[in-house]
N, C-alpha and C positions, 0 to 999 in steps of 0.2 A: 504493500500500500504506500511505500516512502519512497518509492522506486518512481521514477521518468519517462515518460513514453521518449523521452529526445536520447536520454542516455542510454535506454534497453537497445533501440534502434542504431543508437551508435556502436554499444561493447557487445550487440548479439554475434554477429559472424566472431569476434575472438571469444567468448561462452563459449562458441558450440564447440567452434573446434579445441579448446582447451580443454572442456570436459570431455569429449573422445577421446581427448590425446591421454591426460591423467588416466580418464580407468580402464583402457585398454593398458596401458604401461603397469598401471596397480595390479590390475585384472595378471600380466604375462608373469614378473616378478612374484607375487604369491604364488601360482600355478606354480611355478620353476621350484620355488622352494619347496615346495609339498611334492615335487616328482622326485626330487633331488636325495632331498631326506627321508622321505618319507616309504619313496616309491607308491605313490599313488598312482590311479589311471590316471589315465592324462584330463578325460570328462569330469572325472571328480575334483582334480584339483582345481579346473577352472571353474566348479560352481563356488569354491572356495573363494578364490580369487574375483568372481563375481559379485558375491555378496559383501567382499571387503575394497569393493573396488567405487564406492559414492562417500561423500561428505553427508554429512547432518545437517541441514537447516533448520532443525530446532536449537543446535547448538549454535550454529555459523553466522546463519541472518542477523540473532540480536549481539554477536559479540563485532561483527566488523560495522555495523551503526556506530559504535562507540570506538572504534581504530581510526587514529590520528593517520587513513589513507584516504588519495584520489578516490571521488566520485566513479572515475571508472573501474576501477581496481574492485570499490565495494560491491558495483552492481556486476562485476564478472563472478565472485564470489558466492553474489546470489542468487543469479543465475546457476552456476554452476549448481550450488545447494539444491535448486529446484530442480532443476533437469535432469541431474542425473540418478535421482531416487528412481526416473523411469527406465533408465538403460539399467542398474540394477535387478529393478522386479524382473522386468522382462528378460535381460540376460541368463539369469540365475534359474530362472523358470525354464527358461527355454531348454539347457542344458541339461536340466532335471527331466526333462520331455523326452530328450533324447537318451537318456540312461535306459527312463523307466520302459519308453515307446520307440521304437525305431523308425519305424513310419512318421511321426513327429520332430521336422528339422529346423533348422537355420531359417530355414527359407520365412514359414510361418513367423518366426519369431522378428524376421524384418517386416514382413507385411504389421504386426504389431506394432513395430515400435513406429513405423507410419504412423498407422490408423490412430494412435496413442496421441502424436503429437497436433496432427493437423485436424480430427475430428476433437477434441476435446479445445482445443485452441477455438474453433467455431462455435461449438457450444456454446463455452461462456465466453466467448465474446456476446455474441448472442445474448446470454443471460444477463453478464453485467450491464450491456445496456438497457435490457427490457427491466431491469431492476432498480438504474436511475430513474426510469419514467414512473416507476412506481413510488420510488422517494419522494418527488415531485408531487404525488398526492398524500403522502403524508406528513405533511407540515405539518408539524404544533403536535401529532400525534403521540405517545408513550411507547417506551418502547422500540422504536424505530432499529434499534442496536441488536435486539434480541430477534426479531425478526427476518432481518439483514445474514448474520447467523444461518437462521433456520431456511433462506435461502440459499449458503454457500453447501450447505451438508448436503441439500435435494442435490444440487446441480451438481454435488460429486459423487453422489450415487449414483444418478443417473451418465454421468461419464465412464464410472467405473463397472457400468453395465453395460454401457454401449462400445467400448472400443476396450476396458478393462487394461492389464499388463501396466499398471501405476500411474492411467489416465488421470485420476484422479489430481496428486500432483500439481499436472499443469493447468487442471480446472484450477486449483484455488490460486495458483501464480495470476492467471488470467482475470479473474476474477477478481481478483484484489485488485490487478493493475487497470482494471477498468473503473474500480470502484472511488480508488485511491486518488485518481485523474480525471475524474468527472468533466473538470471544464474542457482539458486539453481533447478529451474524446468526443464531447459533444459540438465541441467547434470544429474536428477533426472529420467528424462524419455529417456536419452539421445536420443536425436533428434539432429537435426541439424538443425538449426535457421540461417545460415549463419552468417553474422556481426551485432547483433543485433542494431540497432538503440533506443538508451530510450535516448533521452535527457532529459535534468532536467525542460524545460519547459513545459514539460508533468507532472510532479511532480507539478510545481509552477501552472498553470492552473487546476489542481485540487484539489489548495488548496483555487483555487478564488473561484471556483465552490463551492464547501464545504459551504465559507461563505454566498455566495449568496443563499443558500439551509437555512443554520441556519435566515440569516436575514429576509427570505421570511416566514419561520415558526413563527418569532416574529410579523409580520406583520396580518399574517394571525389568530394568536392568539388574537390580538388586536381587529380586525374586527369580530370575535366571540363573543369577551368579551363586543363589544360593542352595543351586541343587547341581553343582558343577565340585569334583571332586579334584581341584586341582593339582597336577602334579609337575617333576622338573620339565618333562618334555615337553609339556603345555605352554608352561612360562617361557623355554629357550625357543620354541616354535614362535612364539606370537612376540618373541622379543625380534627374531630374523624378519618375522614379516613385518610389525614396527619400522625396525632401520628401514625395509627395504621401501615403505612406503615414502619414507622421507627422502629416500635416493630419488624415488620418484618425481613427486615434486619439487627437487629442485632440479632434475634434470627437464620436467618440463618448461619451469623458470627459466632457466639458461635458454632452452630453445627460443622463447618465446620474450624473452625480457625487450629486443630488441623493436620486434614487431606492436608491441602491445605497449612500447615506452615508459618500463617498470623504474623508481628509482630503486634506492634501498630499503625504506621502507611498505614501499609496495611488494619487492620480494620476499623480503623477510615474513610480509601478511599472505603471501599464497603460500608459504612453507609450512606457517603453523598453523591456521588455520584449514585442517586436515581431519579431525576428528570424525568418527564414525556413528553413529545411529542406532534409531529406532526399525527402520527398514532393512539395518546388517541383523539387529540381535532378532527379528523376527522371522527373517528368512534362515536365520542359522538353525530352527530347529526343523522347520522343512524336511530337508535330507534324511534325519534321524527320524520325524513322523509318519514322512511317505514310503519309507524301507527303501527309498532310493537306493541307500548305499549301508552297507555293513554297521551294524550297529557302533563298532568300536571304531567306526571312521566318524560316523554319525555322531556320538561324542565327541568326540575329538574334535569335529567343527563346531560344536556351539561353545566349547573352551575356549579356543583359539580367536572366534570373534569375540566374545567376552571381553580376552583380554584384551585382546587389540582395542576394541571399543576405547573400554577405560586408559589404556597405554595414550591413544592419541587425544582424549578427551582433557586429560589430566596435562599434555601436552600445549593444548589448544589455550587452555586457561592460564597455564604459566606461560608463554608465549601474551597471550593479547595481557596481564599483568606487566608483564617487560617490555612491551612497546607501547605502555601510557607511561611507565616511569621516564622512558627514556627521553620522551615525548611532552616530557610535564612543562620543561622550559619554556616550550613553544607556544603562546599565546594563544595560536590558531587554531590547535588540539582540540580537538570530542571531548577525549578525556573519555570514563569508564566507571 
């Protein structure tokens, strides 16, 4: 919602291809280690590497708000955060598809990740503006915030039933960035909205919501973690995919520092702001419920994201703590 239709349309082409480029590189490196050490299949490793292969935007979105970085640097981030939850589901899915069903390939799994982005993108597009018009008539009304709400959940169910594979997602990106932009969209498509109604506690309730979403995913990581019997090969596993995922990232950086005119604190903000999710620690029990794969591998994987989870979360936070200290001098700083 604090996102720019001027800036999404300027840092979308570097999004996209940054986040392809990160979690296929996240995605090879896990796989590699889990074939290496492990001697896994090679399909197993990679739903491994699939599911450790996106950022968190419960975590991401509200800590780079508050990182003393570029305008574009934060919406590549958020972008990133948002997008790639979908090449995750559908990644990680798809590969399970193909363990469990032979007949079920690749192939479907791109027609997906389509149908994912540009049917749900239409939808709420769609939605968000037929939902200004609706704001429009409820001036002065009660309530307006909770309702607002109660139309972003329909329009991600109904995305996440019509194209499905973590449609959903980029209904509420969409959605938000229509809602968040009201003026710029309705002068943009020029419509006619009447007197739009956004009060600010439509804002402030969605930034309860927000945390109640982050606090439930800490909660629910907890209750994971606490039926996980950890042992050394867990922690040394998830400490190699740890490093490796930071190799990642900055070797993305490096590629891309030039292209996308990183300074040093823009870099230092795509390194550590890496942390993993709600969408890793739910897809990690998958494998293990669906008998995809050997119970003691199945294990194994909901350990391994686990820690990784917490390894880059834990990560993430001292990182964005070290670049407000650093940052404190500077006047012009967010701050945290």
């Amino acid at each position: 919602m604090d996102l720019k239709p001027a800036q999404v349309l300027g840092s979308f082409k570097n999004a996209v291809l940054h986040t392809i480029l990160v979690f296929l590189l996240s995605m090879v490196i896990t796989a590699g280690i889990c074939i290496l050490i492990l001697n896994w299949p090679i399909a197993t490793s990679l739903v491994l590497g699939a599911i450790l292969g996106g950022t968190s935007g419960a975590i991401v979105i509200p800590l780079v708000k508050k990182l003393n970085i570029s305008d574009r640097t934060e919406t590549v981030l958020t972008l990133e955060a948002a997008l790639i939850d979908v090449l995750v589901i559908v990644v990680a899915t798809a590969i399970l598809f193909t363990i469990t069903d032979v007949s079920t390939g690749f192939g479907s799994a791109a027609k997906l990740l389509v149908s994912a982005f540009l049917i749900s993108t239409v939808i709420d597009l769609l939605g968000g503006i037929f939902w200004l018009r609706i704001l429009s008539k409820l001036a002065g009304q009660p309530f307006s915030y909770m309702t607002t709400l109660a139309t972003l959940v329909i329009l991600y169910a109904v995305t996440e039933l019509t194209v499905g594979g973590g449609g959903g997602a980029v209904a509420a990106l969409v959605f938000g960035l229509v809602i968040g932009n009201k003026d710029s969209v309705v002068k943009l498509l020029r419509i006619s909205a009447g007197k739009l109604n956004f009060e600010e506690r439509i804002r402030d309730f969605n930034s309860e919501i927000s945390f109640f979403v982050r606090t439930f995913f800490f909660v629910y990581l907890g209750l994971v973690f606490s039926t996980i019997v950890l042992t050394f090969t867990y922690v040394l596993l998830a400490g190699l995919i740890f490093c490796g995922l930071i190799v990642v990232r900055w070797s993305a950086i490096h590629l891309e520092s030039r292209s996308m005119r990183l300074d040093k604190t823009d870099r230092l903000a795509h390194i550590l702001m890496m942390p993993r999710g709600l969408s890793a620690a739910v897809l990690a029990s998958v494998p293990l419920t669906t008998h995809a794969v050997p119970y003691e591998i199945g294990v194994m994987i909901l350990g391994i994201t686990v820690l990784v989870i917490l390894m880059t979360t834990v990560l993430a936070s001292i990182g964005a703590y070290y670049m407000e200290t650093i940052n404190r001098r500077n006047p012009d700083a967010k701050g945290i």
